[in-house]
C-alpha positions in Angstrom: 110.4 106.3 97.6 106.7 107.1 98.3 105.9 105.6 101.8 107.0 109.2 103.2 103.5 110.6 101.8 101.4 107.7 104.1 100.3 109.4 107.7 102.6 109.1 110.7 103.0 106.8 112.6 103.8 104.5 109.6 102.2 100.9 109.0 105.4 98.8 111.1 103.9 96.0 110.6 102.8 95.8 106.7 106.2 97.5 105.7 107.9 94.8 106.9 106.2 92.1 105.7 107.2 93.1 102.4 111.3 94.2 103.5 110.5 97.8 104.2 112.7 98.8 107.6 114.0 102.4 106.6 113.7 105.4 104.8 116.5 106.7 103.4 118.4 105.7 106.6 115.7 106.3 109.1 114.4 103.6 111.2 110.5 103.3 110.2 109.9 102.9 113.4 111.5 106.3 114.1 109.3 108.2 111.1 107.5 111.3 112.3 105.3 113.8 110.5 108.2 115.8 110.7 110.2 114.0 108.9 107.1 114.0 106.5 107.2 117.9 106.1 110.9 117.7 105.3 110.2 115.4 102.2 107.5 116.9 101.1 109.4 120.3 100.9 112.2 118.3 99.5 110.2 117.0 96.2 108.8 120.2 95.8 112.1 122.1 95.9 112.1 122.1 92.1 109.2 124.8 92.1 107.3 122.4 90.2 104.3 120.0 90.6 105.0 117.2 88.8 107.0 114.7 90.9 104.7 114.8 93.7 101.3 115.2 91.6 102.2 112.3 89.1 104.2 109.9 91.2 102.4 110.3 95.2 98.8 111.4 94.8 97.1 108.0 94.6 99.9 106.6 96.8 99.3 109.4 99.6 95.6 109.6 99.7 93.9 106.3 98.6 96.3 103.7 100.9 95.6 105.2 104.6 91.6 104.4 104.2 92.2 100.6 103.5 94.9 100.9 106.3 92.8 102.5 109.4 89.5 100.7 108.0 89.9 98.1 105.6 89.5 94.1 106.8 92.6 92.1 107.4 91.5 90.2 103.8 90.9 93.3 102.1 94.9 94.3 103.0 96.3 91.0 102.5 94.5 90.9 99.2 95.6 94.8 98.3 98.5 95.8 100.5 101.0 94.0 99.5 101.3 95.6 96.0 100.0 98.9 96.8 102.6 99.6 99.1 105.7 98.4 97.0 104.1 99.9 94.3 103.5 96.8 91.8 100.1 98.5 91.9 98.6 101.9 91.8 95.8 103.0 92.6 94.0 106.8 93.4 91.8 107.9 95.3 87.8 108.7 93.5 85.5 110.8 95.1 84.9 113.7 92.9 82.1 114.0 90.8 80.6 116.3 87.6 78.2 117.3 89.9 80.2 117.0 93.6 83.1 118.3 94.3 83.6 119.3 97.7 79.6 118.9 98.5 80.7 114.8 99.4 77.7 114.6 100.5 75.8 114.6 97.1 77.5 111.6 95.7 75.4 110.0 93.0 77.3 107.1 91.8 75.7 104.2 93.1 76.6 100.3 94.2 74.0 97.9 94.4 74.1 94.1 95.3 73.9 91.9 92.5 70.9 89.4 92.4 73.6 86.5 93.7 74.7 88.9 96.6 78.5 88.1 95.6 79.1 91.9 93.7 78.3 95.3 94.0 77.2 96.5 90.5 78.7 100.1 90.3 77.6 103.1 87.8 78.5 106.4 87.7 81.5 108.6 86.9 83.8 110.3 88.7 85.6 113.4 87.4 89.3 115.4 88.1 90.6 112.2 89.6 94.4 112.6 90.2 96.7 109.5 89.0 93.2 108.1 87.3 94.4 107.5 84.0 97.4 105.1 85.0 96.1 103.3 88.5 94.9 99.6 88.2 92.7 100.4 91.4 90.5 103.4 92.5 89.2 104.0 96.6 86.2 105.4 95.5 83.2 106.6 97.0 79.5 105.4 96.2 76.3 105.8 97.1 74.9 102.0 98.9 71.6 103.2 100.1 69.4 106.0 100.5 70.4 110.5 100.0 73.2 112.1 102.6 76.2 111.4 103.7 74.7 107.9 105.7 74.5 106.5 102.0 77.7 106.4 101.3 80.7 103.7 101.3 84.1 102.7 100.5 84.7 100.5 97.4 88.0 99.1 96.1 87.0 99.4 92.4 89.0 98.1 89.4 90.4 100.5 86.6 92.7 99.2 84.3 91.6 96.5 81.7 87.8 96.3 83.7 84.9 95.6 81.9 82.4 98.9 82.1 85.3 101.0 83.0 86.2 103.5 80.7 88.6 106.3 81.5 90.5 109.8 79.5 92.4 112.2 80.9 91.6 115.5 80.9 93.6 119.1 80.1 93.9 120.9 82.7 95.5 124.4 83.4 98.6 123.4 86.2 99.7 119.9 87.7 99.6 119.0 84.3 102.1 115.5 85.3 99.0 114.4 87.8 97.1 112.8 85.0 93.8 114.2 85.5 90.8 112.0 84.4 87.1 110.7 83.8 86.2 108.4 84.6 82.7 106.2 83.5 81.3 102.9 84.8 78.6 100.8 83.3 77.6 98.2 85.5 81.3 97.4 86.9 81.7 94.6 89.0 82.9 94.8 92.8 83.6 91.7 94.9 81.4 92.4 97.9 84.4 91.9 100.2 86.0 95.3 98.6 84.5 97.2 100.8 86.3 99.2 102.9 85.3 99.1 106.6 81.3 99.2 107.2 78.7 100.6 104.9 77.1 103.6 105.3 80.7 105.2 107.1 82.1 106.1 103.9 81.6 109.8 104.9 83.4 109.4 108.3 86.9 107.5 106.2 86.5 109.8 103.4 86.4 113.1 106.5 89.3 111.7 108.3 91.3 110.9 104.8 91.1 114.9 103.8 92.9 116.1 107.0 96.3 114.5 105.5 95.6 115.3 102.1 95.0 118.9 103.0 98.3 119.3 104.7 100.3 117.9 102.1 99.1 120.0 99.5 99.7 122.8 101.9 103.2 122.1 102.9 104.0 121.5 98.6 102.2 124.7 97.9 104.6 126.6 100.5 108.0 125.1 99.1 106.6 126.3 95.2 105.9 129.8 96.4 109.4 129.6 98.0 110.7 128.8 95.0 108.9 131.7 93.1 109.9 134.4 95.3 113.3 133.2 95.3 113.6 133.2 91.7 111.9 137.1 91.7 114.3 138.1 94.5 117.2 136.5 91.4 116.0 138.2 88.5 115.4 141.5 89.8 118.9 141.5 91.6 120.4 141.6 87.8 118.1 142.9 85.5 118.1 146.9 84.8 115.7 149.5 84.0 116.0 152.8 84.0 119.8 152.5 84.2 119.7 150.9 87.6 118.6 147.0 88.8 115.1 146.3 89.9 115.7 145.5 93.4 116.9 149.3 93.8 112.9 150.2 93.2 111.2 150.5 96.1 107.9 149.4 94.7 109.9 146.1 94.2 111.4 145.5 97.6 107.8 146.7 98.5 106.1 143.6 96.6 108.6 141.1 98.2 108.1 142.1 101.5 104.5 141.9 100.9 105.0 138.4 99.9 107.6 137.3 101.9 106.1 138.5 105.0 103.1 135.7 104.2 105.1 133.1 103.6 107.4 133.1 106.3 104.1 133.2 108.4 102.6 130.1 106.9 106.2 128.4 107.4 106.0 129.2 111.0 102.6 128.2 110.9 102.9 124.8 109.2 106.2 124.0 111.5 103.9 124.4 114.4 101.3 122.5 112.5 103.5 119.2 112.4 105.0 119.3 116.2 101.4 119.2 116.8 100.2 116.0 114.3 103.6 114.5 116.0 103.1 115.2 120.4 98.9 115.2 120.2 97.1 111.8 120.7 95.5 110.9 117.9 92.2 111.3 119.2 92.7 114.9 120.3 94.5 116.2 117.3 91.5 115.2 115.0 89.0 117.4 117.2 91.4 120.5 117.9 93.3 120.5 114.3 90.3 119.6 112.1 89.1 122.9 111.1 93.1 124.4 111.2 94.0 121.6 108.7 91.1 123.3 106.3 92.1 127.3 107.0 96.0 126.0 106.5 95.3 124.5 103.8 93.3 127.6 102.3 95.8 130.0 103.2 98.8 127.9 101.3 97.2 128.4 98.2 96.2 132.2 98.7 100.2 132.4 99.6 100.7 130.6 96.9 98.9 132.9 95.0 100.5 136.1 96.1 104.2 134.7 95.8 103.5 133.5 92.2 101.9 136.7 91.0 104.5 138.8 92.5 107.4 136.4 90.6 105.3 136.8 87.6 104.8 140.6 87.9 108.2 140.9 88.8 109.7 138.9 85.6 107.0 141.1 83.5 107.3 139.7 80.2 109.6 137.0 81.2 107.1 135.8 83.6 104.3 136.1 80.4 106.7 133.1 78.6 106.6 129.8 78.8 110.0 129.4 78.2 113.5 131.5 78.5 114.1 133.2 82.1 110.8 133.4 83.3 109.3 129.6 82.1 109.5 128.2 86.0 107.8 131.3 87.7 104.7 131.2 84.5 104.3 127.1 85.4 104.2 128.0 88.9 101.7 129.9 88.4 99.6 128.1 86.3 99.3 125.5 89.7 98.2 127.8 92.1 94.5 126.7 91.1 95.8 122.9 91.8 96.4 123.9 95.2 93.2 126.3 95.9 90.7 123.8 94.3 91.9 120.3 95.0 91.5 118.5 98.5 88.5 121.0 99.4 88.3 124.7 97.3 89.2 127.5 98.8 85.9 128.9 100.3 84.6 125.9 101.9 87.7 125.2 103.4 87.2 128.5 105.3 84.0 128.0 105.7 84.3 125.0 107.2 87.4 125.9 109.9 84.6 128.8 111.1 82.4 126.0 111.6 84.3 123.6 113.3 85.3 126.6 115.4 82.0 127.5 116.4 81.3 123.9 117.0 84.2 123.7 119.5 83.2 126.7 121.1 79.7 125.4 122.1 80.6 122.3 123.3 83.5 123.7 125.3 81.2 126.1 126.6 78.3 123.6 127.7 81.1 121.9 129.8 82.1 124.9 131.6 78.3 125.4 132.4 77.4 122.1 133.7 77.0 122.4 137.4 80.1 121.3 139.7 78.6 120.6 142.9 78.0 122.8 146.1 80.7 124.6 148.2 80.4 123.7 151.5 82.0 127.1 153.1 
């Protein structure tokens, strides 16, 4: 089941047009971000990244944009089997030469002479789900430099002349089949666009806030899982005639880390009450930036926790395989959760700036004369 990873409130309407009315029991209509956390935790409860990275990605991040902005004949055309999964698709907006700088975009779409296609070349690069999705959301460059150039396209993948695609090795999220991929004068029906020109930067803005808490709230369960697993192995392994957990520089690490992650828990808890009781209008202004610094700090608790499980195991933790093998993969995806989705320091960058942002206007409001007294 993958409809879990789409935003709350959930698409009513779509899902049941093709026999969707509960998930695992609950009412649709019912489905909360809450109840989003909870699965998210759930199909991370392994410690590892591969059922959400190979099976949701695409699902989670590359749907909502043709949901909030696409046309009704772009959904009837796409919907359908996107959502029931007879198609997949990803979503493609990082470049060799743009990551998180969106901005900077190079591959271009231009009208064909006949005005019936976009003519798209370029390649995109470290596109989750890439390598096995028959459709990409992707980003490209319609007119002129900046982030008013830029659009929504519904591109083909699989089987598409000019498309050519191979996955790349990568160090952790190994299952989310990382790819390049290349297009030589690919084309896209004009009515795949998604929305308006020129607001691809505002759908691909709004897209990140979701895809940045769902990586946050998977990177919390795997660092639960790898301070669980230390807290395990030092209870029964011995050295120097006694177990681990009787070292106080042990107990010392797992405090350490277990003091951050049951702060981001709290955190994150807090986080969804708020997507859930907020209008939707006032969440995107007061949690923008906090989606970024939670986001950020999941994957520097991630960090911390897999480290310390890794330390702890010591050798064990060194192997990929025997005792230690979950705690070294674990590891190995804490970059999959710092870089992904917005890396590390511009995510904190940008929750300063949004801050800062918020702060000024709040302040020209409170300055803004209020009339006379008439005592």
């Amino acid at each position: 089941m993958l409809l879990p990873n789409l935003p709350s409130p959930l698409p009513i309407e779509w899902l049941h047009r093709v026999g969707i009315y509960d998930i695992l029991g609950t009412p649709i209509e019912e489905w909360t971000y809450i109840h989003t956390g909870i699965w998210v935790d759930e199909i991370s409860r392994s410690g590892l990244s591969g059922p959400a990275g190979s099976l949701t990605a695409g699902f989670a991040y590359a749907i909502p944009p043709i949901l909030k902005f696409g046309s009704r004949q772009l959904q009837e055309k796409y919907l359908p089997d996107f959502l029931t999964g007879k198609a997949r698709t990803c979503i493609a907006i990082t470049e060799p030469s743009a990551g998180s700088d969106v901005a900077s975009i190079e591959t271009n779409a231009t009208i064909s002479p006949d005005g019936r296609s976009y003519i798209v070349n370029g390649s995109k690069k470290w596109i989750t789900n890439g390598i096995w999705s028959d459709y990409a959301v992707m980003a490209v460059r319609t007119s002129g430099p900046g982030a008013k150039g830029l659009s929504l396209l519904v591109v083909p993948l699989k089987n598409t002349p000019g498309v050519t695609m191979r996955r790349l090795k990568v160090t952790g999220q190994i299952a989310g089949g990382t790819t390049y991929i290349e297009l030589d004068d690919v084309r896209v029906p004009v009515e795949d666009l998604i929305g308006q020109e020129g607001q691809g930067m505002k759908y691909i803005m709004t897209n990140f806030n979701h895809e940045r808490l769902l990586i946050a709230l998977g990177a919390t369960r795997q660092a639960r899982v790898a301070l669980s697993s230390a807290l395990g192995y030092v209870l029964k392994r011995e050295a120097f005639g006694k177990p681990l957990i009787d070292q106080p520089v042990v107990r010392h690490r797992l405090a350490k880390a277990g003091a951050e992650l049951e702060t981001l828990q709290a955190w994150l808890d807090q986080f969804l009450h708020q997507m859930d009781h907020l209008a939707k209008s006032e969440a995107d202004v007061r949690l923008g930036g906090l989606t970024a610094l939670v986001k950020a700090k999941a994957g520097m608790v991630l960090n911390e926790c897999a480290q310390t499980a890794v330390l702890l195991f010591g050798g064990n933790g060194y192997t990929r395989t025997g005792q230690g093998e979950l705690v070294e993969k674990i590891y190995r995806d804490v970059m999959g959760a710092r870089i992904p989705g917005g890396s590390e320091d511009v995510m904190l960058d940008l929750a300063i700036r949004q801050l800062v942002k918020r702060y000024n206007n709040a302040s020209e409001v409170l300055e803004r004369p209020r009339g006379h007294s008439r005592i």
